[in-house]
C-alpha positions as CSV (number, residue, x, y, z in Angstrom):
1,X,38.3,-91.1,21.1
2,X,38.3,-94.6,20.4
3,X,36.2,-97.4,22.7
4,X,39.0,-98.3,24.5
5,X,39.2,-95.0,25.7
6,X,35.9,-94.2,26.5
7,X,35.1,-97.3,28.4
8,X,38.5,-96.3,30.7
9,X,36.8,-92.8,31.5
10,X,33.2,-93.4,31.9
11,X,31.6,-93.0,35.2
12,X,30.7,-96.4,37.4
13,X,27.2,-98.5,36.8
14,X,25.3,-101.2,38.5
15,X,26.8,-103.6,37.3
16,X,30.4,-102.9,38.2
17,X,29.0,-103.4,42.0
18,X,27.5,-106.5,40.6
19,X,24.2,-105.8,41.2
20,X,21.9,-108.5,39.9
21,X,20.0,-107.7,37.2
22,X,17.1,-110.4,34.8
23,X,17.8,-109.9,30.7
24,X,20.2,-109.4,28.2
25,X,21.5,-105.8,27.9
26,X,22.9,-104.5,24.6
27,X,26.2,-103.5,23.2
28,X,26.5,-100.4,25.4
29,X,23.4,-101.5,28.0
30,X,22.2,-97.8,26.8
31,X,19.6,-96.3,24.8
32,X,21.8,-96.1,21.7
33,X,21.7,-99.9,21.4
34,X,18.5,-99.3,19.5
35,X,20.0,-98.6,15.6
36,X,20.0,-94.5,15.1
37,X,19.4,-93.5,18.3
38,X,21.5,-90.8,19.4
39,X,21.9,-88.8,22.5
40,X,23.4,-85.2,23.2
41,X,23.9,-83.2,26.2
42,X,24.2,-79.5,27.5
43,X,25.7,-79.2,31.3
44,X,25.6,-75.9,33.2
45,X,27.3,-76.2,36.1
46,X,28.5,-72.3,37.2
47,X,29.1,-70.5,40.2
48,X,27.5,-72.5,43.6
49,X,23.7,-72.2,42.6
50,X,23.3,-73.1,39.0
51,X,23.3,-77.0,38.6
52,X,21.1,-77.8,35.4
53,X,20.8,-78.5,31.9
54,X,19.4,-80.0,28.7
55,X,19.2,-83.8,27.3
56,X,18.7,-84.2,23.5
57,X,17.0,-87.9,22.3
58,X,17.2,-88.4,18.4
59,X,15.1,-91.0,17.2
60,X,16.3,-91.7,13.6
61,X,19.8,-90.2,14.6
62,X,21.4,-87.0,13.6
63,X,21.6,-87.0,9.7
64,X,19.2,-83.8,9.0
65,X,20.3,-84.5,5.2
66,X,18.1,-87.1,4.7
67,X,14.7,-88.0,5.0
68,X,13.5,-88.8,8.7
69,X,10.4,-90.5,8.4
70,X,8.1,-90.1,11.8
71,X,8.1,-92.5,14.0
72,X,5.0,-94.1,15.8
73,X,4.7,-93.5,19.5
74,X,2.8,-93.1,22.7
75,X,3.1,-92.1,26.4
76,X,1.3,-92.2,29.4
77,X,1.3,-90.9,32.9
78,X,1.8,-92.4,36.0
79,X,1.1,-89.0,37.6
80,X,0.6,-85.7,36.1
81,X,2.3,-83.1,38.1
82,X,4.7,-82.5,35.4
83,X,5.0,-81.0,31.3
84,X,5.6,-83.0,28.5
85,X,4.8,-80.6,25.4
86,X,3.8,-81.7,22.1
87,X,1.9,-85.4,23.5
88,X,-1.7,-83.9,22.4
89,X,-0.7,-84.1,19.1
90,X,1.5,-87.5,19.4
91,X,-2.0,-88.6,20.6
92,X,-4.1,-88.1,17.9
93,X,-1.7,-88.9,15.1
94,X,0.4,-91.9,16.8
95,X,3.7,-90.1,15.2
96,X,6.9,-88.7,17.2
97,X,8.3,-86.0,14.3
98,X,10.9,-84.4,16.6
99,X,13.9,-84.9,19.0
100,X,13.0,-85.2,22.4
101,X,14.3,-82.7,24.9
102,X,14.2,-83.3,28.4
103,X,15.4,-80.1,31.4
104,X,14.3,-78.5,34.4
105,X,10.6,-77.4,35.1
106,X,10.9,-73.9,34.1
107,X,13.3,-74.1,30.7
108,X,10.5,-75.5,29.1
109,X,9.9,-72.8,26.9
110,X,13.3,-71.8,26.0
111,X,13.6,-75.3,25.1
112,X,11.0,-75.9,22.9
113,X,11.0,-72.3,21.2
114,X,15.0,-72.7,20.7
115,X,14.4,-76.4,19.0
116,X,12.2,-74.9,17.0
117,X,14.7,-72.2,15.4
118,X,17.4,-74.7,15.4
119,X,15.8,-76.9,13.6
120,X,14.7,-73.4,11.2
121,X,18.3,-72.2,10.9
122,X,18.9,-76.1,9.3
123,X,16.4,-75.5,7.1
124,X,17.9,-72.8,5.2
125,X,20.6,-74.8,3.7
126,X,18.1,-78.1,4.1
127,X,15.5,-78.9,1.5
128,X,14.9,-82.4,3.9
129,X,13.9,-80.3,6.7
130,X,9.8,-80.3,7.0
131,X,9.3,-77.1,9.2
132,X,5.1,-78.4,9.7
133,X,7.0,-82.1,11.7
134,X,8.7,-80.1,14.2
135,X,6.4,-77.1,15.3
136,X,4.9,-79.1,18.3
137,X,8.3,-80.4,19.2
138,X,8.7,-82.5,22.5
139,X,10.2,-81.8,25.7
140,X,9.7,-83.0,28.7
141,X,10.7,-81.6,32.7
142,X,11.8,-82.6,36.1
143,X,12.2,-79.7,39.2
144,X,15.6,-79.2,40.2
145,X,15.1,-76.2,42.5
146,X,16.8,-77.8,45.4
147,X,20.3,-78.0,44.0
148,X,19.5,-75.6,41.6
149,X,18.8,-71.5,41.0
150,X,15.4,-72.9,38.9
151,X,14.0,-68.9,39.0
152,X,17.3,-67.4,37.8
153,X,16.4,-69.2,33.7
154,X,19.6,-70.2,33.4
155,X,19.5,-72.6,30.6
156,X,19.8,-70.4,27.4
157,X,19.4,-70.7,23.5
158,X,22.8,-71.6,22.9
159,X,22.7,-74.4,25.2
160,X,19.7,-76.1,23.6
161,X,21.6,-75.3,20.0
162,X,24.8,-77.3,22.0
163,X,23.0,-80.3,23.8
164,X,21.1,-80.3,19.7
165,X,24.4,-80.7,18.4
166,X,26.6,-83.2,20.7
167,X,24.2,-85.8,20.1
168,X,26.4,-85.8,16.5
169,X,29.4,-86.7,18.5
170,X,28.4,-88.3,21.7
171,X,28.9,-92.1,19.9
172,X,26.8,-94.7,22.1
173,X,28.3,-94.3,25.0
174,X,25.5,-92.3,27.0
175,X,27.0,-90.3,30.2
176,X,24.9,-90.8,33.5
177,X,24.9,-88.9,36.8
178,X,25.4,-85.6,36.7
179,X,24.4,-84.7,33.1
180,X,22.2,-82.9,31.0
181,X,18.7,-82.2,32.0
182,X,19.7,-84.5,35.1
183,X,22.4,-82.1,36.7
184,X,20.4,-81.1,39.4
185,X,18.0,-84.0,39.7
186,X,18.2,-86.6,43.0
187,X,16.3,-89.6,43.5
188,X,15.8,-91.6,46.7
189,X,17.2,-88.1,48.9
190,X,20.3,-89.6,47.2
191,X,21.8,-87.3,44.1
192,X,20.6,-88.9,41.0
193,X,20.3,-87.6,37.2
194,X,20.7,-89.1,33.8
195,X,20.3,-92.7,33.6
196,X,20.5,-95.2,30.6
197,X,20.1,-99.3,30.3
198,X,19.2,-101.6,27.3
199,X,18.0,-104.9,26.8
200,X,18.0,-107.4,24.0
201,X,14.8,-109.6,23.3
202,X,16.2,-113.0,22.0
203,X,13.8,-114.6,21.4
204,X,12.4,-111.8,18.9
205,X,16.0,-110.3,17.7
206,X,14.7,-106.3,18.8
207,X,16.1,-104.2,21.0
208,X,14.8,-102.3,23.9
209,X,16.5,-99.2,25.4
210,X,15.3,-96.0,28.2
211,X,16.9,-92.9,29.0
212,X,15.6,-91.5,32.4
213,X,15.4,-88.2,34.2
214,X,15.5,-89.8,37.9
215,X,14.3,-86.8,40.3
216,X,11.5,-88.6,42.5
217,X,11.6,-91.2,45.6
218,X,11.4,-91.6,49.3
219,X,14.7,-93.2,50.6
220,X,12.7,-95.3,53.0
221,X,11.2,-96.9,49.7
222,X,14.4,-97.5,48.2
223,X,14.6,-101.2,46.9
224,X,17.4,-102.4,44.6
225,X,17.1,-105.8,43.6
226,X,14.7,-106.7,45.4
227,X,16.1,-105.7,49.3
228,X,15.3,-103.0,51.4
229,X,18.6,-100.8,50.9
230,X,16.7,-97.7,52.3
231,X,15.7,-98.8,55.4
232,X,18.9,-100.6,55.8
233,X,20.7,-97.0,55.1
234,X,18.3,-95.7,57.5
235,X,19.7,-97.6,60.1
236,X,23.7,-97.0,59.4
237,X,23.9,-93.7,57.8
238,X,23.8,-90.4,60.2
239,X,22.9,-87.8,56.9
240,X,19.7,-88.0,56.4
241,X,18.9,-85.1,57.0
242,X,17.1,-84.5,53.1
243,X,13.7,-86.3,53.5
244,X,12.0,-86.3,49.7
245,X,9.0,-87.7,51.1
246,X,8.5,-89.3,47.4
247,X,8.2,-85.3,46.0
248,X,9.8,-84.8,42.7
249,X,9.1,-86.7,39.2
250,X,10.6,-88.7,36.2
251,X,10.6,-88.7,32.8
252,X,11.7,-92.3,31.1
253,X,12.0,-92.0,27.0
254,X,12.0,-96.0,25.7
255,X,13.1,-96.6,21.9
256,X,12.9,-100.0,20.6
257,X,13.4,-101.6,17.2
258,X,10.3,-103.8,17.4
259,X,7.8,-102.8,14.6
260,X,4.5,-101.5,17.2
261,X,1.9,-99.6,16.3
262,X,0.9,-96.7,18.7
263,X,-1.9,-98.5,20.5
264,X,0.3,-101.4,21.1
265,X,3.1,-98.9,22.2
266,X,0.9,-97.1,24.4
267,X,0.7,-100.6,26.3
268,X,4.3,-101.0,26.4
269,X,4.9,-97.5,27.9
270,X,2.6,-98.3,30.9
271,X,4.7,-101.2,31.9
272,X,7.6,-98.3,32.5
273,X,5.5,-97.8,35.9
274,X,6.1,-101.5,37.0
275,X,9.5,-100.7,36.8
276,X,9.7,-97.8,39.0
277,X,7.6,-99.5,41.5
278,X,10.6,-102.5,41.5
279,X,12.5,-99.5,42.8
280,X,10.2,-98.3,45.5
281,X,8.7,-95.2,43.5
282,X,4.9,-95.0,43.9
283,X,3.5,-92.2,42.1
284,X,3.0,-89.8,44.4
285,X,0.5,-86.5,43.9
286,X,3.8,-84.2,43.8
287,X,5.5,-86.3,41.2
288,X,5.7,-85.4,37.8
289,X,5.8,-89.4,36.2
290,X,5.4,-88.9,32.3
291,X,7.0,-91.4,29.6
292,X,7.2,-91.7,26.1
293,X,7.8,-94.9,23.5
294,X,8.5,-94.6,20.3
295,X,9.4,-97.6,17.6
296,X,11.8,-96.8,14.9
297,X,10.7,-99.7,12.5
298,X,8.3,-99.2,9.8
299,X,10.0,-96.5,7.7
300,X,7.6,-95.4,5.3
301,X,8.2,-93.3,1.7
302,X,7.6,-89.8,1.8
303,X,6.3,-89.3,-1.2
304,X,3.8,-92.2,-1.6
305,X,-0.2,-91.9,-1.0
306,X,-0.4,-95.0,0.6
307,X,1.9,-97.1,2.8
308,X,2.2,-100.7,4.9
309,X,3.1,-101.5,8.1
310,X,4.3,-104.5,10.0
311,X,3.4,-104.7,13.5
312,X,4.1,-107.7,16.2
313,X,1.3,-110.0,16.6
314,X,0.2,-109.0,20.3
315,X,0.8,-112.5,21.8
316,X,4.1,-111.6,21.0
317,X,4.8,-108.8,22.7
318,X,5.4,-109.6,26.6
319,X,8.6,-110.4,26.3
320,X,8.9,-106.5,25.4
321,X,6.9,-105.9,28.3
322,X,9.5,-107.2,30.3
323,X,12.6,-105.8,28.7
324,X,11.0,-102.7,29.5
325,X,10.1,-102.9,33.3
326,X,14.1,-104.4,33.6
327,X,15.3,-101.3,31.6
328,X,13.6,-98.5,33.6
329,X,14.6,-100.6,36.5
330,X,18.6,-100.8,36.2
331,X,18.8,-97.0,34.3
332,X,17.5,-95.8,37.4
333,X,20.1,-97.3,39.6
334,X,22.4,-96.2,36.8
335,X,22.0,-92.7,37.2
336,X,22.3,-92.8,41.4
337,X,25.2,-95.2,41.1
338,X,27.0,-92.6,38.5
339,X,25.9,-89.6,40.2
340,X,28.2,-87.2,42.5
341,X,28.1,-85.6,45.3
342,X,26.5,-82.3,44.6
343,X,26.7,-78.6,46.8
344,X,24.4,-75.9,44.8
345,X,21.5,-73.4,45.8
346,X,22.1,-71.9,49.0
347,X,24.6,-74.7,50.2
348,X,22.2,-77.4,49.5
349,X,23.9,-80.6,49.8
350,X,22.6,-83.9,48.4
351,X,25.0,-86.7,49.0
352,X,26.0,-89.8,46.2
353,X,24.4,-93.3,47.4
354,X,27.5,-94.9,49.1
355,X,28.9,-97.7,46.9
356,X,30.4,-99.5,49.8
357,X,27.3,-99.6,52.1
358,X,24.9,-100.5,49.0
359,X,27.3,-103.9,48.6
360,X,27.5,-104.5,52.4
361,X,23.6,-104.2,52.1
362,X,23.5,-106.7,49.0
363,X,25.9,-109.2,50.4
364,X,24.1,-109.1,53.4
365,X,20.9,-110.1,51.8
366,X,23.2,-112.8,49.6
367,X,21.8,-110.5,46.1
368,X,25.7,-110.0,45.1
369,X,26.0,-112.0,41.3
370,X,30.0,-112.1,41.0
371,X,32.9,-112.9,43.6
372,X,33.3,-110.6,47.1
373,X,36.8,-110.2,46.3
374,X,35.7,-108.5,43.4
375,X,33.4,-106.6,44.2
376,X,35.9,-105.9,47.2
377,X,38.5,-104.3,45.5
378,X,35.9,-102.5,42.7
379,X,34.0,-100.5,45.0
380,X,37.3,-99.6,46.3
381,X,38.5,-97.8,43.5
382,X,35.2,-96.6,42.7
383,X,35.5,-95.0,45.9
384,X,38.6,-93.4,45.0
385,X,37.4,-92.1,41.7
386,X,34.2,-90.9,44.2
387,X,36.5,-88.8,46.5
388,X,38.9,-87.5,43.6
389,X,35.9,-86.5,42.0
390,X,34.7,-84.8,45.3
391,X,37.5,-82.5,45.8
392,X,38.1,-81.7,42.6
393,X,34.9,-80.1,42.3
394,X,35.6,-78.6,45.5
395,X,38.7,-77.3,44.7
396,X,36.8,-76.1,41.1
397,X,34.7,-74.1,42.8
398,X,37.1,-72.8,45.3
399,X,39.1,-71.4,43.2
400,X,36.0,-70.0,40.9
401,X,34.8,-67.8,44.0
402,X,38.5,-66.3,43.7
């Protein structure tokens, strides 16, 4: 499929509401804009109570032929009501030697056990394959047990061995919404998910990129460029009848191409928080808020005793401090903006954010960045594809229950 192609099909962002956002995205405003990065996904949408899934991150891309040296990394939590296995080691060496998994709260195990014999079925044919780099592997959770049969284990081994493998043919464009490890995920009582965004740091030539698992937020905190769009939906919406009350959790992955080491990564990956406080997130004790940097500069030799590395000064790095409170910032607005409506678990409903009242909202609060008649006749057909969308799943599942 070529570009063309796959810009036609992809699901609507921020920025095609014109949303206002500060920096310089990349090629793709994604994740992948940072060289090698690559993203897979497994979807498991079946029946009317399973809604969930599996995300695959690879650092150094996909290429198990050659030598993947580690990358240094770091993480931190916000809060801690959530899993991220495999961060005690990350701690005390400062290397990331896996992929990154991210699903629901109770396919962690199948996860991690399943990367581990993927990853040991390469390695019969695979001489490059270091079994010792991948035994603490790391994966990472939100809940999705409102949308979501969580206590039915539906996530198996062949769908870690699938979202494993489409990172090989995923290309950079990175699906949001309803995807992967964010199937059954909502944010802001609004259905949320997978989300992605990127931003280039002139002034140093790197790259800064997230992937997020958005699953936490109280819609009466909701702030999106800086207004008040939950209380304002508050007032002219009648469904609110989902209340979060800031429950849930989210796990944010950054990549960069900036050559950090892991104590100065460790103080980029704190400034993720900033970003989900732009958005009206605050941490709360149910909230599972884990996130992990990693650099993929400073490729080292296997084979040598000894080895260099170059590292920013640090009164260089704020400007990556900001590119990575923007990032988390607009991939989380990605993933809501992206999402579908979504019936699962016992008829649980959570509804998409409505593109039409979120641009009255803006324009009301002049935060609009491109012409009304534009945005007029966007959110339009966004609205269509919204409703297609809507009733095509409906008629999916209709027909399913046959």
């Amino acid at each position: 499929m070529g570009e063309a192609e796959k810009i036609g099909t992809r699901k609507p962002r921020a920025r095609d509401l014109c949303i206002p956002f500060d920096g310089t995205p990349g090629k793709y405003n994604a994740i992948t804009d940072v060289g090698g990065v690559e993203v897979g996904f497994s979807t498991i949408i079946q029946g009317d109570s399973v809604r969930t899934g599996v995300t695959s991150i690879f650092p150094r891309g996909t290429d198990l032929t050659i030598y993947q040296p580690p990358c240094f990394a770091n993480w931190f939590s916000l809060n801690g009501n959530g899993e991220m296995t495999g961060i005690h080691w990350l701690t005390e060496s400062g290397f990331l030697t896996s992929p990154i998994l991210i699903t629901s709260t109770n396919n962690v195990g199948i996860c991690r056990d399943s990367m581990i014999k993927w990853f040991l079925i390469k390695s019969d044919s695979n001489s490059m394959i270091n079994m010792v780099d991948v035994g603490l592997p790391i994966v990472a959770e939100t809940w999705d047990g409102y949308l979501n049969d969580a206590y039915g284990f539906h996530v198996k081994e062949e769908h870690v061995f699938e979202a494993l493998e489409n990172a090989k043919v995923s290309g950079p464009f990175v699906q949001e919404g309803n995807v992967g490890g964010g199937t059954g995920m909502r944010s802001f009582d609004f259905k949320a998910g997978t989300g992605t965004s990127s931003r280039i740091v002139e002034d140093l030539n790197y790259t800064v990129g997230v992937l997020v698992q958005a699953n936490f937020g109280s819609k009466k905190l909701l702030t999106i460029a800086g207004v008040p769009v939950g209380k304002e939906l508050l007032q002219i919406e009648t469904n609110n009848t989902v209340q979060n009350k800031g429950a849930g959790s989210i796990i944010v992955i950054l990549a960069t191409d900036a050559p950090l080491l892991p104590h100065q990564l460790k103080r980029v990956v704190t400034r993720i928080s900033l970003g989900i406080g732009r958005l009206g997130g605050t941490g709360d004790d149910p909230s599972g808020d884990i996130f992990l940097a990693f650099s993929t500069a400073n490729i080292s030799n296997a084979t040598s005793t000894t080895t260099t590395a170059q590292f920013l000064r640090n009164d260089q790095i704020d400007p990556l401090f900001e590119a990575a409170i923007q990032c988390v910032e607009e991939a989380v607005i990605n993933a809501m903006i992206a999402a579908e409506t979504m019936i699962g678990y016992k008829g649980h409903r959570v509804e998409a954010i409505s593109h039409q009242n979120l641009v009255k909202i803006l324009k009301k609060y002049n935060r609009l960045d491109c012409a009304t008649n534009y945005v007029t006749q966007r959110v339009y057909f966004l609205s269509l594809y919204q409703t297609i969308i809507f009733f095509s799943s409906f008629l999916y599942l209709s027909l399913s229950l046959v």
